[in-house]
N, C-alpha and C positions, 0 to 999 in steps of 0.2 A: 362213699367218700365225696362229699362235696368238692368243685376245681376250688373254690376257696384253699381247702386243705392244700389240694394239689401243688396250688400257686408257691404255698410256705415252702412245703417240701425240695420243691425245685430252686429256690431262692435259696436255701440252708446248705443246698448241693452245692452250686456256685459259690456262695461266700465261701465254703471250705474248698472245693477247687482254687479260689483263687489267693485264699490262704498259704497255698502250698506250691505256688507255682516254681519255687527256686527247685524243687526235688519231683519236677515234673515226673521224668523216667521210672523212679521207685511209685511213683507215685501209680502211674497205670497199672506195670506190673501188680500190685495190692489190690488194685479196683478188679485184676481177672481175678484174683481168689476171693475177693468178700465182694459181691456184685452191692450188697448193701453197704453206704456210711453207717460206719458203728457209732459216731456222735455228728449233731444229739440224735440219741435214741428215740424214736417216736411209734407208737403204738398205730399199726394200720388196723387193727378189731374195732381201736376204739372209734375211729370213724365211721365204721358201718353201722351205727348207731344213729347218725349225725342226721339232724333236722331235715325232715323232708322238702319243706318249703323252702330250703337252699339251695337245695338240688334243682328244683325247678325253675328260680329264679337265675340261679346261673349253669343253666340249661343252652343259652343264648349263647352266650362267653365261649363256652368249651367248643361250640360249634365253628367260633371267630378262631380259635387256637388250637390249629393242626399239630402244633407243636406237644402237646398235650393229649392227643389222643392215644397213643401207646400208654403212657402214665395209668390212663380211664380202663385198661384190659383187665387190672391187680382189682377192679370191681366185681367179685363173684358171692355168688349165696353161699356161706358159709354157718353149718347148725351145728357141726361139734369142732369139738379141740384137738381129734386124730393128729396122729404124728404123720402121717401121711398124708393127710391134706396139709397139714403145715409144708412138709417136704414140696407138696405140687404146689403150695402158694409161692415157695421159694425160687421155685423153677422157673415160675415166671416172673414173679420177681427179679429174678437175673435176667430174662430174657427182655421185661423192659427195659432195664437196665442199659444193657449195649447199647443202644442206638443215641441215649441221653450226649455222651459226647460227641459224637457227629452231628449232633442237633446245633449241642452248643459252639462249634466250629463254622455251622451256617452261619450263625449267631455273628459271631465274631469277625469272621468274612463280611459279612454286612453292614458293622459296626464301622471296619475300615476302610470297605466303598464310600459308605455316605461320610467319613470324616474326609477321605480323597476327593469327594465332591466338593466337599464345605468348603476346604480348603483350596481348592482352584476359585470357586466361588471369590473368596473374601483377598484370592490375590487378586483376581481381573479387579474387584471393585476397589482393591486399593489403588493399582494401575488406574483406572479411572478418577481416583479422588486425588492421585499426584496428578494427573494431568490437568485436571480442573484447578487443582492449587494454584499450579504454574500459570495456568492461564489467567486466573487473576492477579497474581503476582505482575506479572507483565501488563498488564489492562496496568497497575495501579501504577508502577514504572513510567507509562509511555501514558497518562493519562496528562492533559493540556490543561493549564492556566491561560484563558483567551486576555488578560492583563499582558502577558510576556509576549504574544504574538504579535503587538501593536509598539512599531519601533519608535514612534514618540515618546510611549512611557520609559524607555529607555534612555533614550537622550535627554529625557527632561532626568533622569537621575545622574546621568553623568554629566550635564552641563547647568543644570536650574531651569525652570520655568522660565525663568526674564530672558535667558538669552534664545531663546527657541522660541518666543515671543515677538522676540527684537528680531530673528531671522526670518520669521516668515513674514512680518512686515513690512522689511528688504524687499523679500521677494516680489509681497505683490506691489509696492510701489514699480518698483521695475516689470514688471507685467503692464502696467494701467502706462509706463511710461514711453511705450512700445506702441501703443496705440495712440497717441496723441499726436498732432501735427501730421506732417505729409505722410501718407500712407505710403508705403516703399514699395516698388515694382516688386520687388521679389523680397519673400519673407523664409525665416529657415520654418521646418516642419513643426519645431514648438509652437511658435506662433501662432500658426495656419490652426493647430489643434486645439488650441485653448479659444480661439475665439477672443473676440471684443471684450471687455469689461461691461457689468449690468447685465448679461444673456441672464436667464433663469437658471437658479440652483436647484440644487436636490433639499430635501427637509434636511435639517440639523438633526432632529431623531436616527433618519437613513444613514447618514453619514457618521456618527457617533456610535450605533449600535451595531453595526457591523461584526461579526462574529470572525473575522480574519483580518480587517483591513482598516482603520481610518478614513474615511474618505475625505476628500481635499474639496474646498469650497466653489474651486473654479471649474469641475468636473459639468458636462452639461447636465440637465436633465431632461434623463428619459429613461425608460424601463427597460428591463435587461432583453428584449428580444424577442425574448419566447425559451429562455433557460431554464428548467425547472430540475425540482429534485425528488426523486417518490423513495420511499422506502419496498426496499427489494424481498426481504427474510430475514428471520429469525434465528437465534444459534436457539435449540433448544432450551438450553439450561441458560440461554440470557444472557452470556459470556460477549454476544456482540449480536452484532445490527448491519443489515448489508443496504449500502441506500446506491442511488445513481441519475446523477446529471441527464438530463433527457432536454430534445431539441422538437419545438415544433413545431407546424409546418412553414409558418412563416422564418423560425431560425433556420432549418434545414434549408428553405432557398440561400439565402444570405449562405450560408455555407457551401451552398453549390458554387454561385459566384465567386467565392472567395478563392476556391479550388481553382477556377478559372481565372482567375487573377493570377495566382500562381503559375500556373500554367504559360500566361502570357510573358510572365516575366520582369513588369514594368513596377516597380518600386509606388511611384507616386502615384499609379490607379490606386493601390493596394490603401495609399495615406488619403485618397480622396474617399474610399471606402468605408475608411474608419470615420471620417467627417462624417457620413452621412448613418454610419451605425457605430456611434460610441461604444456601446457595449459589446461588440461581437467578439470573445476571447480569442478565437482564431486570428484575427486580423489584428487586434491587442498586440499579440505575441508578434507577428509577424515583422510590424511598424515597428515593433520595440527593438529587433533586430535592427532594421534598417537604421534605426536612430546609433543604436551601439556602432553600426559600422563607419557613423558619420563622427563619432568619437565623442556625442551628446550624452552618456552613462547616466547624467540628471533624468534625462526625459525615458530612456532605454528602462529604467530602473521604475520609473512614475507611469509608464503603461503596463509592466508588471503590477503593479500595485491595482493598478484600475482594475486588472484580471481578475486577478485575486478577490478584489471587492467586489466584479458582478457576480463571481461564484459564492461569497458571503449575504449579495444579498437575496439569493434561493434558497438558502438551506432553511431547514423545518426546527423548530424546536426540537422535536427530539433527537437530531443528529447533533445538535448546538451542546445538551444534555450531555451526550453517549461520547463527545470526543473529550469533554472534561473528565470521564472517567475513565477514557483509552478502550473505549466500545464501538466506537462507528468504524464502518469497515467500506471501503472502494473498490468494485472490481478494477482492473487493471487492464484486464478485456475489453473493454468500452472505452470506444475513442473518444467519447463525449468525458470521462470520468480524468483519459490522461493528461487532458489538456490541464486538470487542477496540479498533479506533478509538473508539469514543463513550466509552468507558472511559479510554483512555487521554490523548484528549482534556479529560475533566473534571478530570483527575487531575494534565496539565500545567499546567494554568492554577491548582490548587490549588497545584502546586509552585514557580510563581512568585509566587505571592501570599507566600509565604512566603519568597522570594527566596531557594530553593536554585535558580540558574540553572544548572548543573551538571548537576545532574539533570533536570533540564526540558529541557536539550538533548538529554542523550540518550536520554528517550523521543520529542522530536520526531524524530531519525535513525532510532530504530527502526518511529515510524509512517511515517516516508516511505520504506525501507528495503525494507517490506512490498510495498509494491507502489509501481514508480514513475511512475505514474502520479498520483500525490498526491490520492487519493482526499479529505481535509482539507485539505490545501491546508498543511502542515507548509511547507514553504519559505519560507513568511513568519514564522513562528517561527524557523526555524533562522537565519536571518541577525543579528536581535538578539540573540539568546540565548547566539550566542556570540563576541559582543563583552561579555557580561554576563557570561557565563562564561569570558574573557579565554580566546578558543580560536581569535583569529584568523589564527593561519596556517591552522590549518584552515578555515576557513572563505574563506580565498582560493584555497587548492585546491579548494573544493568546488564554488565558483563559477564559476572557469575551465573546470570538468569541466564543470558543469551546463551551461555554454553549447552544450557540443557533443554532450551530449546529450540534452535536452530543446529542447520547438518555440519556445522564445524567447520565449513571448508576452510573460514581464514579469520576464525575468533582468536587463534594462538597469535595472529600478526595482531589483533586489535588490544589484547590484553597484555601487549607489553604496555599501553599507556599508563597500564595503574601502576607500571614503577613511577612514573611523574603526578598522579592522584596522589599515594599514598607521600611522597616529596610535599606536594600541597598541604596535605594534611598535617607533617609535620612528623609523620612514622617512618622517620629512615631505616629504623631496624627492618619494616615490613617491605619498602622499598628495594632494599637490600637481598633481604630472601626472594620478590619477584623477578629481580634483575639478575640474580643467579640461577634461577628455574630456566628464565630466556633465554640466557645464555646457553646452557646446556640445550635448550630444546630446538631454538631459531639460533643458532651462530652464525649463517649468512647474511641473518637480518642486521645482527651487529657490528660485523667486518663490513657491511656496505656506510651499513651508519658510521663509522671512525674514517671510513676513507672519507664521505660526505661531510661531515666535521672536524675535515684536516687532523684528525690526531693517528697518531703513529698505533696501528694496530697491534695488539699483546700477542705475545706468544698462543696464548690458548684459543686463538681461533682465530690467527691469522693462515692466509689459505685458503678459509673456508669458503668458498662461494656461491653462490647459489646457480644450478648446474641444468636447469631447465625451465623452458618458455615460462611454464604455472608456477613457479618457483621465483622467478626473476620479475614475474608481474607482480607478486607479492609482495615482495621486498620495495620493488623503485615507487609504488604504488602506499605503501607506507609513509615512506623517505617524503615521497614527494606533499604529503597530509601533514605529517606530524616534525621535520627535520628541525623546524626552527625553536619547537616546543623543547629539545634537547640539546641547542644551543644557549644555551647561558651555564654560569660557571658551578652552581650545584651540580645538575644533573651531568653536568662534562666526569669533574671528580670522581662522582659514584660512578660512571664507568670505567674511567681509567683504573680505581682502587678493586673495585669488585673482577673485571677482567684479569688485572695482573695477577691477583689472587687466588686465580682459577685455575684449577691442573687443566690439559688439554683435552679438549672435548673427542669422545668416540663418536664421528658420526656413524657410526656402522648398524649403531643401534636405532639411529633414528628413522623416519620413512623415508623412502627411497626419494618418493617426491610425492608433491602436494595438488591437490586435486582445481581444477583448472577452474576460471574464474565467469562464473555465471552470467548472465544475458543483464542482471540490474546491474553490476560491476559493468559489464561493457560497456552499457550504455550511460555510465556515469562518465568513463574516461573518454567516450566519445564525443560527450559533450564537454569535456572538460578539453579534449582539442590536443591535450599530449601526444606526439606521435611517439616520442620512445615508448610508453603503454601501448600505446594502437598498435605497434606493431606485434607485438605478444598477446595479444588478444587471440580468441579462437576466431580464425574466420569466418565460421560459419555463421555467428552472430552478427559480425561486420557488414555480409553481403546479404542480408537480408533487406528484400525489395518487397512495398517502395516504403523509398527512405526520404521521406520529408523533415525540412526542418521545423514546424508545425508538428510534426511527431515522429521524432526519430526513432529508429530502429522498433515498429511495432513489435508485436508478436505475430506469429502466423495467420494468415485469411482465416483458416478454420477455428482455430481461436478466437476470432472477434466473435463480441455479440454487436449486432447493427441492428439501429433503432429508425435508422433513415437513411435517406436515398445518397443526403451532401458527404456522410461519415463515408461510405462507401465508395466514393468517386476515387479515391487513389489507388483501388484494388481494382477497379474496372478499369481506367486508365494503364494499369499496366498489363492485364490482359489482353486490350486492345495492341499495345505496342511489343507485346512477347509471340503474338498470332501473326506481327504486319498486317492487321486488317487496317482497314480506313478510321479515322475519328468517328465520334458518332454522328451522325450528319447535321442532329440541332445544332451541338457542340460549331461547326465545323461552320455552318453558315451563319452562326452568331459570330465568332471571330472576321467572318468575310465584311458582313456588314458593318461591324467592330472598325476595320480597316476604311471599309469606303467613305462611314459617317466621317472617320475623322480628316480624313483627304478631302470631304469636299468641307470641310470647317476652315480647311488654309484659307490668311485671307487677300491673296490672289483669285481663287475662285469668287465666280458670281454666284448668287443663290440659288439658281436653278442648279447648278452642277452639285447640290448638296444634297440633289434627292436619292433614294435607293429604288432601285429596281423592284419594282411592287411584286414580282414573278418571286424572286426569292422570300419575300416576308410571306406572301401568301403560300409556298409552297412549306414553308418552316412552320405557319400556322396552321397550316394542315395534318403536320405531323403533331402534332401537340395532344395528350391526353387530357391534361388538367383544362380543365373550363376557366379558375381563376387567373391562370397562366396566360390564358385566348385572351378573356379579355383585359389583361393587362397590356398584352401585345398588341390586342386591338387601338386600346386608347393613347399606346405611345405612335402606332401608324397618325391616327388621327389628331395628333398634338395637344391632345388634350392629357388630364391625368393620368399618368402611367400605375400610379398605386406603389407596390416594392418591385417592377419589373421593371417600369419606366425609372426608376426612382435608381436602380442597380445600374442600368443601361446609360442614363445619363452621366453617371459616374464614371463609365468607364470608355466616355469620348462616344455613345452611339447618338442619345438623345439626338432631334433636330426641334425648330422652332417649325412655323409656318414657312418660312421661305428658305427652311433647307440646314439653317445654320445651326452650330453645334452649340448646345444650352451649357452654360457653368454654373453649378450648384451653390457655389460659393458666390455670385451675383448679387445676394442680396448683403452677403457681410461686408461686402467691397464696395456696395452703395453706399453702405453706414462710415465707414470709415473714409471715402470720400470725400462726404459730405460735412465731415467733421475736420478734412483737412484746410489745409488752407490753399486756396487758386489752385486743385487740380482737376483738370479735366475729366466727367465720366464719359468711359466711351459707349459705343452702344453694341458693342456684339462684332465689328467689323474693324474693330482698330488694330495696331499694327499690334505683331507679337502674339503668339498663340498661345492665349492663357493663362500671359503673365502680368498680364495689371492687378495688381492689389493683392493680397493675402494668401496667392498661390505659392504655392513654395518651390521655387525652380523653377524653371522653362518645361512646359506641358512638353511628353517628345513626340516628334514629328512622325507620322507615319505616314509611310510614301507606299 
């Protein structure tokens, strides 16, 4: 008998096995007494007949199919038709028999391992194909229009081209009017920074195409430093792009300096600093500060911008590409990378101050965009900002996305806003049902909110308050985002009506309490300066050292990645000072000198008393590894070109001339404006007043 035969035969078995599977039981039982299916009946004589050339062709086969070698035994030489050999062919017949269902049980065993496999299979990869969903989903959510980023196109729609024509025309008349006639002993720090009218501009290209920023016509020019941007990796599947701001070696000094600016303490080195490196975003940030404290906002807000723009003008085309579709991604670990968040953080809050919400939205998506981890804590901006900027469908998409993929800690406090989306919208029915979910689910949130908008708390969750630190930061931290967005008379109504109409809430069922507020929360409120929040803050995010305002509340040493030596100065400085060991000695006899240059600049001193002690500069030169370091310090000993060492030292009161006297950088703009004034006197380096003739801003301070 050919396996051909074989194969039918065992195929004819199973289809009636499985014909009959409801009467399994009766069914075995029958197979012990007739070892053979009685239908269909099939003749096994007549196969030992069968073509030889079968047999040998599927020779092969039967060797592959163990399963089938019992079947192959009912092959015997068979020459008569005895009832007796029929009986023995029967015997074995039965005795193949038995084993055929334990076969087919392996069989079946097999069938629903490998469907048990399949089926793990085709979940993980559906688990993978939502996860990829979702992550495009949010790419396409949180993907930038660089049109919205630019808050002129803004203004020019809510005020017309003419009049935003007509205002910066103002402006710079009054700029140019600034500089004409006597030059003023003391000028405020705008001044001192914009320079004369006629300096050289940047191209109109650079300043037009800017991928974050506008840039302003009176901006100096000069190139960003040494700021660059590389691209870091790949997401495999293409989902995103990791890139990162890098500093080189000539930026990394200027950042060393700057650190040591800091350090010293003194404001106006820091603004002489910036004169001499426009671009340096550290010192950008810093001056911008110092301006806000001065109560200047125009200017505080206009070196944010600058920032902004030297970081726009290093990125690469395809970061430019990747954040129009919510793909470029920032570590948050590189200091170099946070300074674009502290930037663009100061810069949103100036753009709300000014109530282009608009734009202030969509720097919040692009800081949160960058990395979503919300390093700032952006998510509590983006849910106001765009009901202010009337953007709430998106914002109900964004919301439902966010829930499934971030860790929930405090989306339920965010998604009360789309009771006020869907009010915008015009769906109070859906309004209604979100506003009764909240209640039921946050009733602290809303008992704080009716006391915060003076209305008499309802029955149904008055009492209820919110009963712990993570609990109570969530709430006042809301209130204090969104309070005013729920003050006008629609949305007052729909609470009053929907509360009174509410049986009294169980909290019993809800969770005990809510999970405490993450390190980009802290460091949102910490900058936001609230101390009722600060003080429900986790402190161990608080007292994380060091804490500069250049970059507050890092993350941990071991956490950074460091690209250079200047990023790294605030983690060695506080090592130094956590050990009490001594400063580091360049450090230490740079500041000595720092001191003595400017003590002999007073001008009571003669010019000899202006020299320094050549014992010190030579033994600080001794210590020095860098060669281009030596001889920059060589050529500031010798009064000649100093390069960026002489160039930072002069800045910061060390410079001397040849007879000892302390050099001002700003000399030569204060020549120009002089000489343009009318009958005043230039002095020569010895006149009265340390530093304040012409274009300096405030009295240089005196170091004794």
């Amino acid at each position: 008998m050919s396996s051909r035969q074989l194969r039918k035969l065992q195929k004819q078995r199973e289809l009636e096995e499985a014909s009959n599977t409801v009467e399994k039981d009766s069914e075995e039982s029958e197979d012990d007494q007739l070892p053979v299916a009685p239908k269909p009946r099939v003749s096994l004589f007549a196969a030992l007949g069968g073509d030889e050339e079968d047999e040998a062709q599927d020779e092969e086969e039967e060797e592959q199919q163990p399963e089938e070698e019992d079947v192959s035994e009912i092959r015997q030489p068979v020459a008569t038709g005895k009832s007796k050999k029929n009986k023995k062919k029967k015997k074995k017949a039965a005795k193949t028999k038995a084993p055929l269902p334990e076969d087919d049980e392996d069989e079946i065993d097999k069938a629903i391992k490998e469907l048990n496999l399949t089926t793990s299979k085709s979940t993980d990869l559906s688990t993978a194909d939502d996860s990829a969903v979702q992550t495009r989903r949010i790419n396409e959510l949180l993907s930038i229009n660089p049109y919205h980023l630019k808050v002129a196109n803004e203004m020019k729609n809510l005020f017309g081209s003419d009049i935003i024509q007509s205002a910066e025309a103002e402006e710079e008349q009054e700029r140019n009017r600034r500089f004409r006639g006597n030059a003023p002993r003391e000028v405020d720090i705008e001044t001192f920074l914009r320079g004369p009218p006629g300096q050289p501009k940047l191209p109109e290209i650079s300043l037009r195409r800017n991928v974050f920023i506008q840039g302003r016509e009176h901006w100096p020019k000069q190139s960003a430093g040494g700021l660059t941007m590389k691209e870091i990796k790949k997401a495999d599947d293409g989902s995103w792009t990791e890139y990162a701001y890098l500093h080189d070696k000539n930026y990394d000094a200027t950042q060393a300096f700057f650190f040591t600016c800091v350090q010293i303490g003194d404001p106006m080195r820091m603004v002489h600093l910036l004169k001499e490196f426009p671009y340096h975003v550290s010192t950008l940030l810093q001056v911008s500060s110092v301006a806000k404290q001065d109560q200047n906002m125009a200017l505080a807000a206009e070196l944010c911008e600058r920032a902004l723009f030297t970081f726009g003008r290093v990125t690469t085309n395809a970061f430019r590409q990747n954040i129009e579709h919510g793909k470029a991604r920032l570590d948050f670990c590189r200091p170099e990378n946070r300074q674009l968040w502290l930037a663009g953080y100061h810069y949103l809050k100036s753009l709300i101050r000014k109530g282009t919400y608009r734009t202030a939205l969509e720097w919040a998506k692009l800081l949160y965009s960058l990395d979503h981890k919300d390093p700032y804590g952006m998510r509590h901006f983006i849910h106001f900002l765009s009901i202010r900027a009337r953007e709430s469908r998106w914002l109900i998409d964004f919301v439902n996305e966010l829930e499934k993929t971030s860790d929930n800690r405090d989306t339920i406090y965010l998604r009360q806003s789309l009771v006020l989306a869907h009010l915008q919208l015009g769906d109070t029915a859906q309004a209604t049902e979100e506003l009764e979910k909240g209640m039921r689910r946050v009733p602290w949130l809303y008992c704080g909110l009716f006391q915060e908008l003076n209305l008499d708390t309802p029955p149904s969750i008055w009492g209820i308050s919110a009963d712990s630190n993570p609990r109570s930061f969530w709430v006042k931290l809301y209130i204090h985002q969104a309070k005013d967005l729920w003050n006008n008379a629609q949305a007052t109504s729909l609470l009053e009506m929907v509360a009174k109409n509410l049986e009294k809430v169980d909290t019993s069922v809800l969770p005990a309490d809510d999970s405490p507020p993450d390190q980009g929360v802290t460091r949102l409120i910490f900058l936001e300066g609230q101390t009722s929040l600060i003080a429900l803050a986790p402190q161990e995010y608080l007292d994380v050292q060091p804490n500069y305002e250049f970059d507050p509340l890092p993350p941990p040493e071991e956490e950074n990645i460091f690209s250079g030596h200047g990023t790294r100065l605030p983690w060695e400085d506080r090592h130094r000072g956590s050990t009490q060991r001594p400063v580091n000695e360049i450090e230490e006899r740079l500041r000595n000198i720092f001191a003595r240059r400017a003590a002999a600049a007073a001008p009571a001193n003669g010019a000899g008393e202006g020299e320094v002690d050549s014992d010190d500069e030579a033994a600080l030169l001794a210590q020095l590894d860098d060669e281009e370091l030596e001889r920059d310090l060589a050529a500031a000993r010798n009064g000649s070109d100093g390069g960026v060492l002489g160039v930072l030292m002069q800045l910061l009161g060390v410079q001397t001339g040849p007879t000892g006297e302390m050099a001002d950088e700003a000399d030569a703009d204060q020549d120009q404006d002089r000489e343009a004034g009318a009958g005043t006197g230039a002095g020569s380096g010895s006149g009265s007043g340390s530093g304040t003739d012409g274009g300096v801003p405030g009295a240089w301070p005196e170091d004794n």
